[in-house]
One Martini backbone bead per residue (centre of mass of N, CA, C, O) as a GRO file, in nm:
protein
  112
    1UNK     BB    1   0.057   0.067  -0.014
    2UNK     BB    2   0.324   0.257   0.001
    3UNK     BB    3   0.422   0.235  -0.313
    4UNK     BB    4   0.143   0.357  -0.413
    5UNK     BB    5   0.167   0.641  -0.292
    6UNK     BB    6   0.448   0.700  -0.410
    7UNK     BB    7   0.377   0.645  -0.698
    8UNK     BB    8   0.141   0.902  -0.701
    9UNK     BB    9   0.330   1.131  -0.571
   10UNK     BB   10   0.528   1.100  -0.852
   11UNK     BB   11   0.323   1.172  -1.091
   12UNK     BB   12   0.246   1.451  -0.940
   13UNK     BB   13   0.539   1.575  -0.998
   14UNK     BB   14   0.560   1.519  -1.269
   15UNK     BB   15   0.264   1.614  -1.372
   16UNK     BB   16   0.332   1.949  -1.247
   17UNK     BB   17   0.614   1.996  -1.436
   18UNK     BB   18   0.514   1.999  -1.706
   19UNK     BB   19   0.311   2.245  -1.663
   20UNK     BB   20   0.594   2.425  -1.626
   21UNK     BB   21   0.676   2.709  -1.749
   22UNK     BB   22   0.936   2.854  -1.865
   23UNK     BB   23   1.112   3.080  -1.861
   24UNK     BB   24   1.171   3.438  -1.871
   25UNK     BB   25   1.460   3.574  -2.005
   26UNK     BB   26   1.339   3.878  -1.935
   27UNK     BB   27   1.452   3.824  -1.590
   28UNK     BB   28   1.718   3.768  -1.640
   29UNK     BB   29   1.817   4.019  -1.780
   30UNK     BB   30   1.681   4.196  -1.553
   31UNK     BB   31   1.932   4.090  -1.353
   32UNK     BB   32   2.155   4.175  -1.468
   33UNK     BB   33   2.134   4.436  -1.527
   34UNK     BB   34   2.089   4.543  -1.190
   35UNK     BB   35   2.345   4.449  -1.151
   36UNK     BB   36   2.490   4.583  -1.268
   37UNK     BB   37   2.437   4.903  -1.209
   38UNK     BB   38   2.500   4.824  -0.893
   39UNK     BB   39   2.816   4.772  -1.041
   40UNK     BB   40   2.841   5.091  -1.089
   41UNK     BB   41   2.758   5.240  -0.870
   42UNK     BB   42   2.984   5.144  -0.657
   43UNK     BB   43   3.226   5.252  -0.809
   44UNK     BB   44   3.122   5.565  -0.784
   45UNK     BB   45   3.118   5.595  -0.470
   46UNK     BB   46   3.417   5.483  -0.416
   47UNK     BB   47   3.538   5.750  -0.616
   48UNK     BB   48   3.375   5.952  -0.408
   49UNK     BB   49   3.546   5.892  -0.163
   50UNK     BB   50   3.826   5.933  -0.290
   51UNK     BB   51   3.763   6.239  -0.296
   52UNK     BB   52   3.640   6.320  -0.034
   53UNK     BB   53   3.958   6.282   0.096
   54UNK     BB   54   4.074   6.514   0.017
   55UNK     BB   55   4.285   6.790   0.056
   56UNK     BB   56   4.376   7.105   0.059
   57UNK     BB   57   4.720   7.113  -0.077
   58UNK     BB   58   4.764   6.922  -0.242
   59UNK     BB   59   4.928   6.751  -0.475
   60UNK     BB   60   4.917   6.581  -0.745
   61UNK     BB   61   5.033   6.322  -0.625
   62UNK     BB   62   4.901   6.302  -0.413
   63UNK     BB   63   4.611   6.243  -0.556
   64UNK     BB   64   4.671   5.988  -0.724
   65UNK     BB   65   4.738   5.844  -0.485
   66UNK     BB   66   4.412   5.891  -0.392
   67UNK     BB   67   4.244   5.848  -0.664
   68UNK     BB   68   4.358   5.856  -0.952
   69UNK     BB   69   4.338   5.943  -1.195
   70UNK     BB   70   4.204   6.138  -1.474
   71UNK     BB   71   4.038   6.175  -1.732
   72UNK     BB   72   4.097   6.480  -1.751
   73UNK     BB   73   4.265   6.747  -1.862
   74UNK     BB   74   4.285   7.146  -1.788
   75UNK     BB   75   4.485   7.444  -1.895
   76UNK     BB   76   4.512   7.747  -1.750
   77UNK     BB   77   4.562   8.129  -1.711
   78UNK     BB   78   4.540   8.343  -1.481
   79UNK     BB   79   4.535   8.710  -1.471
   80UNK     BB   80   4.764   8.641  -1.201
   81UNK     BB   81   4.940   8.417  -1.376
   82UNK     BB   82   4.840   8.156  -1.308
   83UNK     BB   83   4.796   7.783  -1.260
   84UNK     BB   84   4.568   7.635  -1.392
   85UNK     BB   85   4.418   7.313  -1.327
   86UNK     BB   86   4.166   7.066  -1.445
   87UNK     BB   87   4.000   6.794  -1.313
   88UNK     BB   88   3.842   6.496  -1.423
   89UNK     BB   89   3.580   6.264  -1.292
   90UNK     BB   90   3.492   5.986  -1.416
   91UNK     BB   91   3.206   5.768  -1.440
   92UNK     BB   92   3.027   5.542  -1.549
   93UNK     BB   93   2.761   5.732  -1.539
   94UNK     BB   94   2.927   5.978  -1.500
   95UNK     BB   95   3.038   6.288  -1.342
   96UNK     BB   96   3.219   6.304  -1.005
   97UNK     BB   97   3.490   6.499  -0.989
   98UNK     BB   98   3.628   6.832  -0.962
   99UNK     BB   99   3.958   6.952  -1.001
  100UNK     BB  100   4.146   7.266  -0.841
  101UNK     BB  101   4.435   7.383  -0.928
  102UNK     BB  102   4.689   7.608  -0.801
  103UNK     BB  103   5.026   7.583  -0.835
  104UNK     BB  104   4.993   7.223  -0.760
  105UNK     BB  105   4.742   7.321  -0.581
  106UNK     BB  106   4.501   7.235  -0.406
  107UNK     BB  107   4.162   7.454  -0.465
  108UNK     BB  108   3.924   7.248  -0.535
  109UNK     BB  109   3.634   7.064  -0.447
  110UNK     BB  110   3.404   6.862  -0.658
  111UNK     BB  111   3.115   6.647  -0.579
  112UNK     BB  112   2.798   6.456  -0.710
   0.00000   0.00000   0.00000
């Protein structure tokens, strides 16, 4: 008797699982997409940490030391003759912050 009720247990979860529509590739991209997208984001949120440690007064090797190359340099020269250097830190998804040296020496950050 009870390996009757087995064979029965046994069937119907054979036929069960035929009745079980295949899954839909488009949640699995959807899981995939979302996975990247937060560690897209958790790099820039990173990147946007070490440029906020930085301190004013640093040099610039002292900033790629702790922040790392800019993607952009752009210099020119100011008014009072002084050396302007502008650095752009671009993230995955955006621009995440600027820095402006004057004369080798950090004079302002800013980030997003």
């Amino acid at each position: 008797m009870l390996s009757l009720r087995a064979a029965l247990v046994v069937i119907t979860l054979l036929g069960a699982a035929a009745c079980t529509p295949p899954a839909d590739p488009r949640l699995g991209a959807a899981e995939d997409f979302r996975s990247t997208v937060f560690d897209l984001v958790g790099q820039d949120e990173a990147q946007t940490k070490k440029l906020n440690s930085l301190r004013l007064g640093m040099s610039g090797d002292d900033v790629i030391a702790a922040a790392g190359a800019p993607a952009k340099r752009e210099s020119r020269e100011t008014d009072r003759g002084a050396s302007r250097e502008t650095w752009v830190y671009d993230g995955q998804l955006s621009t995440i912050g600027t820095l402006t040296f004057e004369d080798g020496k950090l004079v302002q950050i800013q980030t997003n």
